[in-house]
C-alpha positions in Angstrom: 0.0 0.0 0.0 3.1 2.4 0.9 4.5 2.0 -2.8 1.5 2.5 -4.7 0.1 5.4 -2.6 4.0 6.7 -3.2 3.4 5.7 -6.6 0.2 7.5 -7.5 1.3 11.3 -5.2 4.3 11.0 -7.9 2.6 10.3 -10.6 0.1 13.1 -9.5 3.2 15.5 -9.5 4.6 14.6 -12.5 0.9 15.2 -14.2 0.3 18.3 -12.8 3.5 20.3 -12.4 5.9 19.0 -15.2 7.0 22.2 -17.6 9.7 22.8 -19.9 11.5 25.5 -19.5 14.2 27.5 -21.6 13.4 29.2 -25.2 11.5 26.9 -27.8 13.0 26.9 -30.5 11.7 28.1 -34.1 13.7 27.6 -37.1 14.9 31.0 -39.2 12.8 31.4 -42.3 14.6 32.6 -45.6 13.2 34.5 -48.3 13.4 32.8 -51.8 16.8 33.3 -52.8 17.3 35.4 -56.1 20.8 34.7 -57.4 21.8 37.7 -60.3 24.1 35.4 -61.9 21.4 32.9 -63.1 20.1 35.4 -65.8 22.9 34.5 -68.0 22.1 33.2 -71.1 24.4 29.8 -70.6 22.1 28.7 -67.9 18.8 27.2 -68.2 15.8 26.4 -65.8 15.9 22.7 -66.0 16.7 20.7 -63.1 19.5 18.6 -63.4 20.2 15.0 -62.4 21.4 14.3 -59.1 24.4 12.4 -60.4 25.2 16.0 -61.5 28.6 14.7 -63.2 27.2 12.2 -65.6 26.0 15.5 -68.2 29.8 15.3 -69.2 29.4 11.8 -70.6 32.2 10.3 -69.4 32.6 7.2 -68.7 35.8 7.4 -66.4 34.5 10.2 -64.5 31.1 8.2 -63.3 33.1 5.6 -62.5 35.3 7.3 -60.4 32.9 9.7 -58.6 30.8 6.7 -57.4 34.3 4.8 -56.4 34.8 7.8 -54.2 31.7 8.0 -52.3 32.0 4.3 -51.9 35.4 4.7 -50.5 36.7 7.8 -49.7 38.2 8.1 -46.3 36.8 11.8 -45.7 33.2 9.8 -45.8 34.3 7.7 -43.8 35.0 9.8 -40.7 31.7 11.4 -41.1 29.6 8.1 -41.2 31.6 7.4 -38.3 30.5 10.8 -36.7 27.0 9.9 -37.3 27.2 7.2 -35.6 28.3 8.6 -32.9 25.6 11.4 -32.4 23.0 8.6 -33.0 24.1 6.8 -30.0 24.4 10.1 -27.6 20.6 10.9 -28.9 19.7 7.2 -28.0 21.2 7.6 -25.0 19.7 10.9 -23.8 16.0 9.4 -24.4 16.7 6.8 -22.4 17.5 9.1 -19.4 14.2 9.8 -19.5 13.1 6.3 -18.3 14.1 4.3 -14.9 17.5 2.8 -14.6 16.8 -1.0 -13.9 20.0 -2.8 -12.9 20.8 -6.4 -11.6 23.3 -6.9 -8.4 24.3 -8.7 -5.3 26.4 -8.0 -2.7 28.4 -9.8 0.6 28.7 -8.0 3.5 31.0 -9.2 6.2 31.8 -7.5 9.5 32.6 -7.8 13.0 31.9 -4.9 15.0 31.0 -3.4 18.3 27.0 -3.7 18.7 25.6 -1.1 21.2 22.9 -3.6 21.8 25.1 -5.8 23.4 26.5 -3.9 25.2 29.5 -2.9 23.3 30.4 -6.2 22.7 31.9 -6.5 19.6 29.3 -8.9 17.1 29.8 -10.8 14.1 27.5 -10.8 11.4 26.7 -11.8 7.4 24.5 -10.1 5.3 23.7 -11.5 1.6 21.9 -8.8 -0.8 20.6 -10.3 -4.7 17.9 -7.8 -6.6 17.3 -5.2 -8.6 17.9 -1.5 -7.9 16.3 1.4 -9.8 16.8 5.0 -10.2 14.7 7.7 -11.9 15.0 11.2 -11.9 11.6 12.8 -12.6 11.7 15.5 -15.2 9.5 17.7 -13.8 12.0 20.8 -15.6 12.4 19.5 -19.1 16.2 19.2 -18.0 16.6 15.9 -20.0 13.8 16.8 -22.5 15.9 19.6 -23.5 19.4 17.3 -23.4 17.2 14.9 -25.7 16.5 17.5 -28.5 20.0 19.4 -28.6 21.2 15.6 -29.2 18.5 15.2 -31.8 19.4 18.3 -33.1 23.5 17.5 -33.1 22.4 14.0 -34.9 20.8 16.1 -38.0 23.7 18.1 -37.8 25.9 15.5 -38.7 23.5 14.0 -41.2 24.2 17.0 -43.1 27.8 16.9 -42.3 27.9 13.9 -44.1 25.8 15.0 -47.0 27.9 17.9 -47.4 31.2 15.9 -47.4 29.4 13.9 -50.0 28.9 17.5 -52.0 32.6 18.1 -51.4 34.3 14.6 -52.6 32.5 14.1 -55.3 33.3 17.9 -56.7 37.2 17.1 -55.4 37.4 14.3 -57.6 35.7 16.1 -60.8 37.9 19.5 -60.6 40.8 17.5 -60.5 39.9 15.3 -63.0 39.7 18.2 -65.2 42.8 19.8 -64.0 44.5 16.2 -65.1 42.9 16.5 -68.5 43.6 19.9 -69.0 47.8 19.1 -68.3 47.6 16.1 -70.3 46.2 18.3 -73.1 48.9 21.0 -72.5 51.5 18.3 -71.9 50.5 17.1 -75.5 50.2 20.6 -77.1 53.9 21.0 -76.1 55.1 17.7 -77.4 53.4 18.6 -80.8 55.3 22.6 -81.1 58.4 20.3 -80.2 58.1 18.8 -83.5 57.4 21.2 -85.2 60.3 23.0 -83.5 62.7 20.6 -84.5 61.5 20.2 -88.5 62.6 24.6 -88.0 65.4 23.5 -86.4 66.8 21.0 -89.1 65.4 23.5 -91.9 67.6 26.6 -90.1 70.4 24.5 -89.9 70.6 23.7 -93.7 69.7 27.0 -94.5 72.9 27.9 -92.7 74.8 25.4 -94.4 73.9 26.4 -97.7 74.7 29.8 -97.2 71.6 31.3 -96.7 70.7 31.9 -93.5 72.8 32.8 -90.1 74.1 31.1 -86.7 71.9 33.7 -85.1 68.6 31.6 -86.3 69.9 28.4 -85.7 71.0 29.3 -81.9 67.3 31.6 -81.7 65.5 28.3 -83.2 67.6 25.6 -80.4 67.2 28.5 -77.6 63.4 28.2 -78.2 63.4 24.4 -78.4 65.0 24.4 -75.1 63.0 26.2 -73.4 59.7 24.3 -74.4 61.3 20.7 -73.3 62.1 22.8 -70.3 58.2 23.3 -69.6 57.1 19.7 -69.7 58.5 18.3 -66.7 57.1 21.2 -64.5 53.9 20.0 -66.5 54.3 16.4 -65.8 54.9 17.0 -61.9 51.1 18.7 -62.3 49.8 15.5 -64.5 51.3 13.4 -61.8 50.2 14.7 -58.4 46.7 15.1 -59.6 46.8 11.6 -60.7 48.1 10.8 -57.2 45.0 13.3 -55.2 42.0 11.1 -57.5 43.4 7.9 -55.9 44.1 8.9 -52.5 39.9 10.3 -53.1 39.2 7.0 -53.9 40.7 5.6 -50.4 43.8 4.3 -52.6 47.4 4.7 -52.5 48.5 7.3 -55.0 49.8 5.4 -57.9 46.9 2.9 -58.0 45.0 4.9 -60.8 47.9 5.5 -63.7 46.6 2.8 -65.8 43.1 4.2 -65.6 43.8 7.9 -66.0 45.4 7.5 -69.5 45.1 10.6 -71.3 41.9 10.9 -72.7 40.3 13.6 -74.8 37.8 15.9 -72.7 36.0 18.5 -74.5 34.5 22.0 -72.8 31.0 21.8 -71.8 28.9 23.5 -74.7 25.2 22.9 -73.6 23.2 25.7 -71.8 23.9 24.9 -67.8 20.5 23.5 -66.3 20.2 25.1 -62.6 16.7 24.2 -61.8 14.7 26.3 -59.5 17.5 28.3 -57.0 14.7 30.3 -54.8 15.4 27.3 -52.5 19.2 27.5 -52.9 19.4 27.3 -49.0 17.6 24.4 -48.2 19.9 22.6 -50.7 23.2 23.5 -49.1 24.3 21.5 -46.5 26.6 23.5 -44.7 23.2 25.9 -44.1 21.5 23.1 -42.3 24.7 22.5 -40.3 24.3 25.7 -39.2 20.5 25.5 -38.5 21.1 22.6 -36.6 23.4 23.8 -34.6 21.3 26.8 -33.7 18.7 24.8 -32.9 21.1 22.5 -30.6 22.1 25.6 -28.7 18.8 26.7 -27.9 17.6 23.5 -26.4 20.9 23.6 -24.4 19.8 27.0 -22.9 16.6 24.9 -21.2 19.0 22.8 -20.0 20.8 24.9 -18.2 17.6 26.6 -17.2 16.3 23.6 -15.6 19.3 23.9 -13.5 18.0 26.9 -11.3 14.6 24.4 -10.4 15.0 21.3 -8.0 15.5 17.9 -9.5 12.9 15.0 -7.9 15.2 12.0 -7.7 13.9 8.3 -6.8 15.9 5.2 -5.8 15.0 1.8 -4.9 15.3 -1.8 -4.3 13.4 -5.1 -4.7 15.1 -8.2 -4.1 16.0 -10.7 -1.6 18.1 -9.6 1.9 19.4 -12.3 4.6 22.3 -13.5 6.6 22.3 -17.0 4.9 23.1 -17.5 1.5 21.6 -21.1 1.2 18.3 -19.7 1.9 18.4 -16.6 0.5 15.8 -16.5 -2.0 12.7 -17.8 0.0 9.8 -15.3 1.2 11.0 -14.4 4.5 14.2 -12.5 2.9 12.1 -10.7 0.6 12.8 -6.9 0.8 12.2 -3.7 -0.9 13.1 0.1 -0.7 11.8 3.1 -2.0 13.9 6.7 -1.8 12.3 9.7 -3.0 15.2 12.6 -2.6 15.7 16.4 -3.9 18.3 18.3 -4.9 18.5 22.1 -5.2 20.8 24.7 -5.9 19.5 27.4 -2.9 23.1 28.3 -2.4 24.5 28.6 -5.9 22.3 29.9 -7.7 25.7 32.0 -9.1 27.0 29.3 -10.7 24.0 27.8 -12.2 23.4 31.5 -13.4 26.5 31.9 -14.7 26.0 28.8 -16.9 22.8 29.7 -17.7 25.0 32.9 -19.6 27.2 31.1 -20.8 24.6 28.9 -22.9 22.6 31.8 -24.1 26.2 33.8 -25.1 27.1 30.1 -27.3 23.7 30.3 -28.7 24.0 34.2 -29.5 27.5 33.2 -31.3 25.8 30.2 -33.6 22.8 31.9 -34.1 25.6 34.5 -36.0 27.4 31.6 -37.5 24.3 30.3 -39.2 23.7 34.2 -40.7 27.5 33.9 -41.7 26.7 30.6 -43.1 23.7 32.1 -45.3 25.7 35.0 -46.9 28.7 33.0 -47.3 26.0 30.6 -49.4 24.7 33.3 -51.3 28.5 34.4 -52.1 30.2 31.4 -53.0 26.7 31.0 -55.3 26.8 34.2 -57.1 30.6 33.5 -57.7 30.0 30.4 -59.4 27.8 31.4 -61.3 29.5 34.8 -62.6 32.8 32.1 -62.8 31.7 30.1 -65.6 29.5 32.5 -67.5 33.0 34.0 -67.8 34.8 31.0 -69.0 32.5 30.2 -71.5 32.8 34.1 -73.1 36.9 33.6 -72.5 36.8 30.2 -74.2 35.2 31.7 -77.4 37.9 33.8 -77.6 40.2 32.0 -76.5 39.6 29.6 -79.5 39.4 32.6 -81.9 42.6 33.3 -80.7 44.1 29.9 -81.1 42.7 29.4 -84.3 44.3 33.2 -86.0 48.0 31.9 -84.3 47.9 28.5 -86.4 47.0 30.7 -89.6 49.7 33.2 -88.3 52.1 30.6 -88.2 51.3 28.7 -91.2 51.9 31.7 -93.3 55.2 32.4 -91.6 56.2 29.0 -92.0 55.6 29.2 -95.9 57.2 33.2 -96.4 60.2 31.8 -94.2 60.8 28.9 -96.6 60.3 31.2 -99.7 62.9 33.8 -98.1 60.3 36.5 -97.7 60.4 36.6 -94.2 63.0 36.7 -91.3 63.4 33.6 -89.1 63.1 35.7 -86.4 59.0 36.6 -87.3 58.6 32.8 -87.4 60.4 32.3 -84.0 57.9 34.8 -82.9 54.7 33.4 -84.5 55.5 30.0 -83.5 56.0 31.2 -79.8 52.5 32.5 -79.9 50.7 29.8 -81.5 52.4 27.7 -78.7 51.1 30.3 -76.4 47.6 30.4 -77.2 46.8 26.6 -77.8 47.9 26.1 -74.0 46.1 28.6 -73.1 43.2 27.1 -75.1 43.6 23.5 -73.3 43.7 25.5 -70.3 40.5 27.1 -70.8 38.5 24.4 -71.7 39.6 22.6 -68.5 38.6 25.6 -66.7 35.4 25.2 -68.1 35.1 22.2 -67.0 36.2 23.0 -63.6 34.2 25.7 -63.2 30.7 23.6 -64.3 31.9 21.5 -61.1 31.9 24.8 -58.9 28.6 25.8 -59.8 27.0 22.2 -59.1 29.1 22.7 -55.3 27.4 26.0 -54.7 24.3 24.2 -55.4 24.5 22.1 -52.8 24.9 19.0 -55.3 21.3 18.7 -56.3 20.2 15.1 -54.4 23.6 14.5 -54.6 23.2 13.0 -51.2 20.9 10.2 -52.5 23.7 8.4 -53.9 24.8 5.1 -52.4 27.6 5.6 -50.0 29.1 4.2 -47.0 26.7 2.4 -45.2 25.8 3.1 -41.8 26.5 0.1 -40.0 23.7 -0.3 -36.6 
């Protein structure tokens, strides 16, 4: 009769007086995102895929984007980190309940008994049960604890869907980068023989009298200085080559046989963007932020809940005797029941003091997340303004490769014929050298820059993508 009326006065409590203190939280709303740099006319309002990288049409690139969120390392961690803020949220719900745990316990003494007279007694005393303990939220302490953990464990969802975001645009922009240096690497391999045809035809122009030593030394001192360039280009081919496979979780010369140079043309089709009023909703590092917020508000109730007392209960049920043969027979049965409360009447400075020091952190993120917005809207706009520039500098770019290889045909032919100097070849050969690298370069900034728009995005679904699985 004890514990149930006990049992039902709680209960009563608990009905009637339990509250939640601290701010409730309300997520910021954003107005619909209007991005300038959209209104170019290389962008479209179709939505693209979420495997964002397939519009190349390459098979090598698919392959390795989807290798890399299968594998990479980075992913890893952040799966890991997941997992971990799944099991503090578990945990915190389960505060919530009574602590049930199994134990016995020998107790052994011989000690002076002051019923006896002082005379000093002997005694066993064999415990086996259960003991419970439950601390009754009348507050919201724990409630709050439960939902910044909640909120922490969406956090790092989105952690991990932004490090998706990120890996798979790592291993695109440097695939371009590679592709681009191959190109240039072959660019300069191809002047190369064309500088050394010049060079034979100077030196027998010498030998026969008609020419000088001056274009045969200006025609090797040019030829020099282009084999010159292609190792410092073949350093740039190889560490690239060695960052894809470390992306894919591999050591760094594991992809040479797959990254062969291949021919990778600019992107030339109008840049579907889709609908970006909800840019902000699609980046992950916003929800991060958001999350976080949230997570510091709830942990500005907890610390609320601090300055209210805290209703505690304890108890036993099990079997208590000083024989352990008989021990579990209804005359040792035995039970407890502890009701206590806790209070802070005399420090009420130091649970204040926390109390400020959880609504200063929440001040501070609640900036972080604006920071997080703008820096959104500016890495955005950037993109975009990025590649609508590349595309207008690859057009003339190409008109500008295309004039130097006229340019130098024409020298080439007036320099046979003995119209023209060697020294206005030299010169037209050096730019047509000049402005096809620059023209491989371009494209693969393209390229590149196609990747950063897709990032800024957020990756479109990207998230949706197999990955590492999340192991229970």
């Amino acid at each position: 009769m004890v514990i149930k009326t006990l049992v039902v006065a709680l209960s009563s409590v608990l009905l009637a007086g339990c509250v939640t203190v601290g701010p409730n939280y309300t997520a910021p709303v954003e107005a619909p995102v209007t991005l300038q740099g959209s209104a170019a006319p290389v962008y479209s309002t179709e939505s693209p895929v979420a495997t964002w990288w397939a519009q190349f049409d390459d098979p090598v690139l698919e392959e390795l984007v989807h290798r890399a969120l299968a594998d990479n390392l980075d992913l890893r961690v952040s799966v890991s980190r997941v997992r971990q803020a799944r099991a503090v949220f578990v945990e915190s719900r389960l505060d919530q309940a009574p602590h049930v745990t199994a134990g016995g316990s020998y107790d052994r003494r011989k000690q002076p008994d002051a019923l006896a007279g002082g005379e000093r007694v002997f005694s066993e005393t064999y415990q086996l049960g259960f003991d419970a303990g439950w601390e009754l939220d009348l507050f919201g302490r724990q409630r709050r604890a439960a939902e910044a953990a909640r909120a922490d464990l969406d956090a790092e969802w989105a952690n991990l869907a932004d490090a998706q975001v990120l890996v798979a645009a790592e291993v695109a922009r440097n695939y371009f980068e590679l592709r681009g240096t191959q190109k240039r690497i072959a660019v300069a391999e191809q002047t190369l023989g064309n500088l050394r045809d010049t060079q034979k035809l100077t030196e027998t122009r010498w030998n026969l009298g008609a020419g000088s030593e001056l274009d045969v030394q200006s025609s090797r001192a040019r030829l020099k200085a282009i084999e010159a360039d292609i190792p410092l280009l073949e350093v740039a081919q190889t560490q690239s080559r060695h960052r894809l496979a470390v992306l894919l979780g591999l050591r760094p010369d594991a992809l040479d046989s797959v990254l062969a140079p291949r021919e990778v043309p600019a992107f030339a089709k109008a840049l579907p963007l889709g609908d970006t009023r909800e840019l902000l909703r699609q980046r992950a590092d916003v929800r991060v932020a958001e999350r976080r917020l949230a997570a510091a508000t709830a942990r500005i109730g907890v610390a609320t809940a601090d300055l209210f007392p805290r209703l505690s209960l304890t108890g036993f049920v099990g079997f208590l005797g000083g024989d352990a043969s008989g021990l579990v027979n209804g005359n040792n049965k035995a039970w407890s029941l502890t009701p206590s409360l806790s209070w802070a009447a005399f420090d009420f400075g130091t649970v204040r003091a926390r109390l400020k020091a959880s609504k200063a952190e929440a001040d501070g993120v609640a900036a972080q997340y604006e920071q997080a917005v703008l820096l959104a809207l500016e890495d955005t706009e950037n993109a975009l303004t990025r590649y609508a520039k590349q595309q207008a500098r690859l057009a003339i770019v190409a008109e500008q490769a295309q004039a130097a290889r006229r340019a130098e045909t024409l020298a080439q032919i007036r320099y046979r014929e003995g119209s023209e100097d060697f020294l206005t070849l030299l010169d037209a050969q050096r730019t047509q050298l000049s402005a096809d690298d620059a023209l491989a370069a371009a494209e693969a900034e393209v390229n590149v820059s196609v990747v950063g728009v897709y990032k800024a995005l957020g990756g479109w679904g990207q998230a949706a993508q197999p990955t590492i699985a999340l192991a229970n």
